[in-house]
N, C-alpha and C positions, 0 to 999 in steps of 0.2 A: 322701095315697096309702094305699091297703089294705095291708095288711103281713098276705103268708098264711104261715100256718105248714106247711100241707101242698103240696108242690109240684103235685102230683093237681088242685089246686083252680087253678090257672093255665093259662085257655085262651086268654088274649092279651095278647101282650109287646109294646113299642115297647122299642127299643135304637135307642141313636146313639151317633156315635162323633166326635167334637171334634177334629181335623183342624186343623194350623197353619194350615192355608188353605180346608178346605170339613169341614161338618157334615153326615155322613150318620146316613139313619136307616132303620131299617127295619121290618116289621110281621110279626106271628107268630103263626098262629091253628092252634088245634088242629082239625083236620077229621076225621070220618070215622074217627079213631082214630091221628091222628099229626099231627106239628108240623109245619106248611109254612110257607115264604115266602110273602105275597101280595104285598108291595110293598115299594118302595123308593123315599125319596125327600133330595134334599141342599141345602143352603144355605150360602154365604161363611158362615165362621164370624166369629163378631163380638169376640171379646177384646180388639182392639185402638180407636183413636179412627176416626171421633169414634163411635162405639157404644160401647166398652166393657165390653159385658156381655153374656155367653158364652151366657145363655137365651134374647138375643132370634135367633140363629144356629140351636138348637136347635126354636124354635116356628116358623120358618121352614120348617123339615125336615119339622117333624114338619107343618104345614100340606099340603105336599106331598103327605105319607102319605095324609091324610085323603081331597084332593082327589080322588088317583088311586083310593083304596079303598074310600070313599063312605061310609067309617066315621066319626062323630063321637069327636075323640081328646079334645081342649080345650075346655073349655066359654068363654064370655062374657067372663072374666075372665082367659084364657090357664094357665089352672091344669087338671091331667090330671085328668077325670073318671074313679073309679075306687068300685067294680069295674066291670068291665063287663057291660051289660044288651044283651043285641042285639048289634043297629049301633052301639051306642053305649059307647063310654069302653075303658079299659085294664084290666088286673087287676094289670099289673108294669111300670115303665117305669124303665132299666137306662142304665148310661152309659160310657163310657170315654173319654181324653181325652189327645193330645197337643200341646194349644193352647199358644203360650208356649214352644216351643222342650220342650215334653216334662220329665221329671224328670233334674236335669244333678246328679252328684258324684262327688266326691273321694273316693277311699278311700285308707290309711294301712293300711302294716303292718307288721313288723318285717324279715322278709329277704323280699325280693322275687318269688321264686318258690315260696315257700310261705305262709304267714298274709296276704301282699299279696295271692296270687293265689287263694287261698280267697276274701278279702274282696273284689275285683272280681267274683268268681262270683256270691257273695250279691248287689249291686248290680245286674250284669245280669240274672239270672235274674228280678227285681223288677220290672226294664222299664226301668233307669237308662241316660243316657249318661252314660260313665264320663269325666270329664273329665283328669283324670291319677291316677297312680298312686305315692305318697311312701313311700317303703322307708327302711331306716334302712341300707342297701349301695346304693340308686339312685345313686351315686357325684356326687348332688349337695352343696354345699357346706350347712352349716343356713340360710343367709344367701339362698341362690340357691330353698330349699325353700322359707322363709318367704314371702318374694317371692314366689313360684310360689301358691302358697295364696290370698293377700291381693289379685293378679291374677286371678284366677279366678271369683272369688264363687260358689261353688256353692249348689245349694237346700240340699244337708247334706252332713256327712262322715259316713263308716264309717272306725273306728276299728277296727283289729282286730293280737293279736299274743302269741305265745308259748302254751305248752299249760298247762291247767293245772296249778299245782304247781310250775312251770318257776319259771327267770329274772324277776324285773318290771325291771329294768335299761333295758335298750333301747323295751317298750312306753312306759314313765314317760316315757323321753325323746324321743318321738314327742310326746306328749299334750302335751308340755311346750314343743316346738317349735310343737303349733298355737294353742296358749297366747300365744305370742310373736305369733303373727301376728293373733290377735285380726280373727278373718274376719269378713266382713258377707254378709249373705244376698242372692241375685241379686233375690228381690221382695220388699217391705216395706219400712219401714225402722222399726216397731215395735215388732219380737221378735228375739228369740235366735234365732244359727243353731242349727237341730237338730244335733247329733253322735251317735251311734251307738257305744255302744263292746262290744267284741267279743270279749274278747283274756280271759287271763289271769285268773281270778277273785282269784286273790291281788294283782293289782296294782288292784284297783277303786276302793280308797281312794286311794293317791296320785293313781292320773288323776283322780278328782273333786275332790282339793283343785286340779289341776292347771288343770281346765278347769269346775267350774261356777257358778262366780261371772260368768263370760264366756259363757258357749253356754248352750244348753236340751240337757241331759245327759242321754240314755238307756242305760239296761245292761242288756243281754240276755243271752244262752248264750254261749258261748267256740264261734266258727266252728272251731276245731279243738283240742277240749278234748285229743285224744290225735294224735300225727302220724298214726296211719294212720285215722282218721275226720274228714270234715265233718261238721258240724252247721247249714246253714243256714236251715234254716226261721226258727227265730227273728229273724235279722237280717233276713230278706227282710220278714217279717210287720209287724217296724215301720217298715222303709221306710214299706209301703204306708200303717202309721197316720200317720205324720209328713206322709207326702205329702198326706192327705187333710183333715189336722191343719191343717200349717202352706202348702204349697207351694201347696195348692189352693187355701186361704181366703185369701192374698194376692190371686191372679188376678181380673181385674174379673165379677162376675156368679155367682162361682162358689159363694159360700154358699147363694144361693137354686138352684141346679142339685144342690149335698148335699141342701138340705131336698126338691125332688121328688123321687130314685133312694132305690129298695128295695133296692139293694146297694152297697156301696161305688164310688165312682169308684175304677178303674183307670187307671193310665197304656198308651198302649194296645197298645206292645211288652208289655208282662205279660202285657194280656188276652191276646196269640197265641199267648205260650208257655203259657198254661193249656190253648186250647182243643187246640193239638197234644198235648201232654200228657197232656192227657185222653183224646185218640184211641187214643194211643199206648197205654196200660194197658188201655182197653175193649175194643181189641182185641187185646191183647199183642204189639204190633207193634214195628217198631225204625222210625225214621221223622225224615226232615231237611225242614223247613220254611225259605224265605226270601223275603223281603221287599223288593224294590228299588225304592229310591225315586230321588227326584231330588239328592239331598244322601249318605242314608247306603243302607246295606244290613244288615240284620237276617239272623243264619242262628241256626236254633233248631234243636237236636237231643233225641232220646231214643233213649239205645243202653243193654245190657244188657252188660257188659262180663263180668260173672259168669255169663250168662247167666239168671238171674230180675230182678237188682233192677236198678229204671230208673231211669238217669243223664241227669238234663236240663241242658244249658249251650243258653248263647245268650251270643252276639258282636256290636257293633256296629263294624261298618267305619266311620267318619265320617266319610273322605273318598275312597268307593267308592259313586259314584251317575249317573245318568242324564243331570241336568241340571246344578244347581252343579257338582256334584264329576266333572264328565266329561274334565276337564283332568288331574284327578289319575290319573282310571284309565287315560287314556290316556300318562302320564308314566311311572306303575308299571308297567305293561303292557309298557311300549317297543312300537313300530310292528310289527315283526316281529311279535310275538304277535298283535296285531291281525287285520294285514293275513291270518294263516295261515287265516282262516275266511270270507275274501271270496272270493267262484269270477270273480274277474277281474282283472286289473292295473288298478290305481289311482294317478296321479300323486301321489307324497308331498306337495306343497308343497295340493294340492286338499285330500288327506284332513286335513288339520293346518289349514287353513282352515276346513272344512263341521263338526270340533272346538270353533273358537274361537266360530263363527254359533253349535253351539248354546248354547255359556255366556253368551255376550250375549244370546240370549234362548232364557231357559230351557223355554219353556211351549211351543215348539212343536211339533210332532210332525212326521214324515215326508211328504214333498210327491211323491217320485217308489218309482220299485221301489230304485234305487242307495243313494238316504239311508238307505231300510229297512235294505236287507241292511248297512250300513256301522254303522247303527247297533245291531240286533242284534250283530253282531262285537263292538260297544263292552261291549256286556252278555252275550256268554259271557266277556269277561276280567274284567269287576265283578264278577262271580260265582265266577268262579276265586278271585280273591284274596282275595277275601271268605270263600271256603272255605279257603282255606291257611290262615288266621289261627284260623279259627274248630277247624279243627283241629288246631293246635299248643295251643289253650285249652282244650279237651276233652281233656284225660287224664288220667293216671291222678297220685293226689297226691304231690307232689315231695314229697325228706324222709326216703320211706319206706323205712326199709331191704327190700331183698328177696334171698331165695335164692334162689339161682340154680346151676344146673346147670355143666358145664362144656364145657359147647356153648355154651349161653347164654350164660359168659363171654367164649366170642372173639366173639357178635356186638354189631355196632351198636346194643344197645338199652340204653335209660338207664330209671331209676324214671322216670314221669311222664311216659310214652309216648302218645299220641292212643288215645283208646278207640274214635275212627270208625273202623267196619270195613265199607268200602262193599259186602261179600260179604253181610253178614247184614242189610245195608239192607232194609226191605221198601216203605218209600212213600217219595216225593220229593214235597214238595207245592213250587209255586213263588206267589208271590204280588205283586204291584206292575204297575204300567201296562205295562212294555214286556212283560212274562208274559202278565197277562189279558188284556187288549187287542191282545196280533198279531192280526194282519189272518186268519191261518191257525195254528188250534193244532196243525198240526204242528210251524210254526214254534217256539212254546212247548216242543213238544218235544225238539226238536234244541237248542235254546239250552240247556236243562238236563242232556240226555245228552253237552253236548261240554264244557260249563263243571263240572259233576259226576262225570263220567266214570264211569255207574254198574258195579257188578259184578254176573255171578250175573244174577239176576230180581231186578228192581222194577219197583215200580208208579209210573205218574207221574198228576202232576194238580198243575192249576192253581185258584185264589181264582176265581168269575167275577167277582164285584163288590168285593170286600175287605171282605167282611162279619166274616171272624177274629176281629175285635177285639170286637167287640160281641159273638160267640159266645162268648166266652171269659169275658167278666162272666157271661153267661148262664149257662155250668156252676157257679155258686155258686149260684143259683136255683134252676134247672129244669136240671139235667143230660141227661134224657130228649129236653128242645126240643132244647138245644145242640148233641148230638149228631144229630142226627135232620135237621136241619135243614143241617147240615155235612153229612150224607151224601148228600141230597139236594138240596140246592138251592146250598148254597156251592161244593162241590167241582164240578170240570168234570173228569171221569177221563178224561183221553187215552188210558189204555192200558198196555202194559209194554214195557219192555227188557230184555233177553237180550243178556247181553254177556260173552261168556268173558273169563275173566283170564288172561292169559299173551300173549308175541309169539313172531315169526316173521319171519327173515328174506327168508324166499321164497315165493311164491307157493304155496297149498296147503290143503287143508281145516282148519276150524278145529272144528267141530261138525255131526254130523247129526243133525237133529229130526225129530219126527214130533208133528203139533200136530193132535187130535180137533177141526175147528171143526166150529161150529152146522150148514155148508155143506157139511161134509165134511172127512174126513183130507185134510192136505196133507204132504207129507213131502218129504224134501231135505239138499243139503250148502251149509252155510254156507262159503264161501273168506275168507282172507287178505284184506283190504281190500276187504271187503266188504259193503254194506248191504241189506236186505230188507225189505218191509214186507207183514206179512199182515193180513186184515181180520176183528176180532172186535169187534163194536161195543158199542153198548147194547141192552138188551132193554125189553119193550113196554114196565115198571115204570121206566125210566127209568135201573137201575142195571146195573152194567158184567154183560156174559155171562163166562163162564167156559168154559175148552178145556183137557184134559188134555195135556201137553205131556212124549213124553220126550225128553231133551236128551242129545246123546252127545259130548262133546267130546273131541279127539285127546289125544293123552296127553301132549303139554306144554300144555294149557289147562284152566279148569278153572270148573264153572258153580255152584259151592259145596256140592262134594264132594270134593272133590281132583281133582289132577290126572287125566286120562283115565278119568276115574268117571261113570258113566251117572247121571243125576238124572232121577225123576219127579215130576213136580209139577202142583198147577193154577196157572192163570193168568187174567187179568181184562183185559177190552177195555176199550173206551173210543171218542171220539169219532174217533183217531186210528188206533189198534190195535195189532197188538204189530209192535214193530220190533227185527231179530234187527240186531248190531251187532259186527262179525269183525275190527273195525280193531285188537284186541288191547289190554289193560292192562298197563301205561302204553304210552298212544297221543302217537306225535309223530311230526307233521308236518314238523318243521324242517330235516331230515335232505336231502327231496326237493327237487328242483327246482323255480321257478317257476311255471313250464309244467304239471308232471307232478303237483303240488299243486292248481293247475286243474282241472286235466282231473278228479283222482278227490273234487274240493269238488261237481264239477258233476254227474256221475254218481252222489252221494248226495243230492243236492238233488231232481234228478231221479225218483229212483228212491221216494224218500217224499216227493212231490209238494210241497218246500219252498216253490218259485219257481216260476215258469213256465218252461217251457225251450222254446225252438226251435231245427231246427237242431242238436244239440247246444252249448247254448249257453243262457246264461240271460239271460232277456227283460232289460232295463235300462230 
């Protein structure tokens, strides 16, 4: 492959992206004076027997591309012709990969909701599933840790513990415990496990007498050389080398998949939090991404807590998903939470069956209008809990001493507080099959306004094809495609939500707006349980229009001004539009009756054309 130094010099990318169970790819040509999609194409990924090897999955893919695009990608010998001339060959050909169960590890650290919960950040932020978390207060016995370790086989640990200058006490005797256990790596069996160590610069020599005669021993920056700073880039940085090092070149096919790619493989939870990331700074925005799949769910944030510097986490749910894990969310969940977002009575012993159908087979998708909406329901509470989590892990760093006022002493709030503040939210992006793929992106969009419960004005939007991941190696590249190509062709902008924060126990206004559309002012009072949907689409360029919107909300609600504070702002349509949303922050349903929960599921379904409805009443 060509290796260009100027990014200018790159007018066509193939990216794929390595799939536990399908290899897509896709095609990138600069047109005209900007970076489009032209195609896409996917193939069973091959890692496992009797294949074994992850390139012949990849030239399937990429086979596809050509076919559809009539472009020559492969010459003769299945090797990327590069640069490109014409119609013919690549100039960049880019890869991400979660074949093999993804990158799975262990992190270590001295107390558990500090340097533990630092070094789980580093990990996920990296694209890791974190398989457990060993503290030196997890109130296991060392006997019961060792065990735990030596059951697990991770691709590597992260090692991390105490500031430096500190204590080496307690790190020493972490390192020393995973000494005892003498771990073996989940593939290979002819290298050391990688270890990461993270912790204490003063304690670097004992952990090395401790651990590397046994492991392949790297030492990096101390993740929290002082309690009130992280430091993760380092640790993340060698994840990614170790992974590419060791965890990749085990997998069958995958040394010759490094020798074709102009940038490193990525694991492909990483590439998504880069390319959100990226978004997020290019446009100074505050911005929550996720991912649901069949097994896990992925939530990636970027919020500005100080208001300038951007704070990126990302959380994996592992047993919050679609298909395997639909037992679980339906357990976590309990029925009641479920059931609040169906617009009909449903026999319990049916819904706890049409559960178990789909775990026994995972792969299939909705037959009638009832499985839909039952299964939607399924995924505004995956979603839910997968955000509950994700925001108890995004906060601010335990540890830290803070002054405090003495107001702020009587209230409920501790150091280490969630830094999601769904007020200064400005994008929700959503991403995975039951998202992209509803039948109606309104439907996309109600799943995410009821499971997210936005504040204030956001913007929403879905993945159309789950390109993310392959966008996100791409901003090491070509920033300019990455972007460009997200804006346009990956994202699908439904529109925004307006959603005042505050309740109300009666019946009564919540805000009056007046929104400049393309069409004309419309102006109005938003009520108390109540939903609306106005129409502000796309324009001829493809990208969302814009409508000056001022917002007046009553004076216990509030649209992120404060309370009874008039906000003027613009606004962005979509395929969907803006949907004004009066049900009040924090919204619950559980309070009402059967019936009367019915009745106003079906009057907002209705009203933002979710379902079908006849009759009052919605089709089945």
């Amino acid at each position: 492959m060509a290796r260009f130094t100027r990014p200018e010099d790159i007018k066509v990318i193939v990216a794929t992206d390595c799939g536990s169970t399908t290899t897509k790819a896709i095609l990138i040509e600069y047109h005209d004076g900007e970076y489009r999609l032209m195609t896409r194409g996917e193939a069973p990924t091959t890692v496992e027997a009797p294949f074994e090897d992850v390139t012949m999955g990849v030239l399937n893919a990429v086979a596809e591309l050509e076919e559809l695009s009539g472009r020559k990608i492969l010459d003769e010998n299945g090797k990327f012709i590069s640069p490109s001339n014409g119609k013919v060959g690549t100039d960049v050909y880019i890869s991400t990969s979660s074949a093999g169960g993804g990158l799975q590890m262990m992190v270590a650290g001295v107390v558990r909701s500090m340097t533990a919960e630092s070094a789980e950040r580093a990990a996920l932020g990296a694209g890791a599933i974190v398989m457990d978390v060993i503290a030196s207060n997890d109130k296991r016995l060392p006997h019961q840790q060792i065990e735990r370790i030596r059951h697990l086989r991770p691709d590597m640990i992260l090692l991390s513990g105490g500031i430096d200058g500190g204590t080496t006490t307690h790190v020493v005797e972490i390192a020393e415990l995973v000494s005892a256990a003498d771990p073996r790596p989940r593939l290979g069996t002819g290298y050391k496990l990688p270890i990461i160590y993270a912790g204490n610069v003063e304690a670097r020599d004992p952990v090395k007498e401790a651990l590397s005669d046994k492991v392949d021993l790297r030492i990096v920056d101390n993740l929290r050389p002082v309690l009130e700073r992280e430091n993760l880039g380092p640790a993340r940085e060698e994840i990614h080398e170790l992974f590419m090092e060791h965890v990749m070149a085990q997998a069958p096919g995958y040394k010759k998949l490094m020798s074709w790619t102009d940038a490193p493989i990525m694991p492909t939870p990483g590439a998504v939090g880069l390319i959100i990331q990226t978004i997020a700074n290019q446009y100074n925005i505050e911005a929550v991404g996720v991912d649901i799949g069949g097994a896990t769910t992925d939530v990636f944030s970027v919020f500005r807590p100080d208001g300038t510097t951007p704070v990126f986490n990302r959380t994996v749910s592992a047993n919050l998903g679609m298909s395997y894990s639909i037992s679980n969310v339906f357990a976590e969940a309990t029925l009641p939470m479920v059931m609040r977002w169906v617009p009909f009575v449903m026999d319990e012993r049916d819904l706890r069956n049409r559960v178990k159908n789909k775990m026994i087979r995972p792969t299939t998708i909705p037959q009638s209008m009832e499985e839909l909406i039952f299964e939607q329901a399924i995924a505004k509470e995956a979603l839910r809990l997968a955000f509950i989590q994700h925001r108890s892990f995004a906060s601010s760093l335990k540890g830290v001493q803070q002054q405090r006022t003495i107001a702020e002493a009587f209230e409920q709030t501790t150091s280490g507080a969630s830094i999601v503040n769904m007020m200064t939210l400005n994008m929700l992006i959503g991403s995975g099959g039951v998202l992209s793929h509803a039948p109606r992106r309104q439907q996309s969009a109600l799943m995410m306004i009821d499971a997210f419960l936005p504040e204030g004005v956001t913007r929403l939007a879905v993945d159309s094809i789950f390109m993310m991941p392959q966008l996100g190696v791409l901003t090491q590249v070509q920033p300019k495609a990455a972007t460009e190509v997200f804006e346009k062709d990956c994202l699908i902008h439904l529109g925004t939500c307006i959603a005042p924060r505050g309740t109300s126990k009666k019946p009564g206004p919540v805000m009056k707006y007046t929104i400049e559309l393309p069409t004309g002012t419309v102006s109005g009072t938003l009520n108390h349980l109540e939903m609306k949907l106005l129409p502000l689409g796309l324009g001829p360029d493809g990208l969302p229009q814009t409508a000056k919107a001022i917002l007046e909300p009553d004076r216990t609600y509030d649209v992120g001004g404060g309370n009874g504070v008039k906000v003027e702002k613009d606004i962005h349509g979509g395929v969907v539009g803006v949907i004004l949303d009066g049900r009040g922050r924090p919204f619950d349903l559980s309070t009402i009756s059967e019936q009367e929960r019915v009745k106003y599921l079906t009057r907002w379904m209705a009203e933002l054309d979710i379902y079908p409805v006849k009759n009052d009443q919605i089709v089945r």
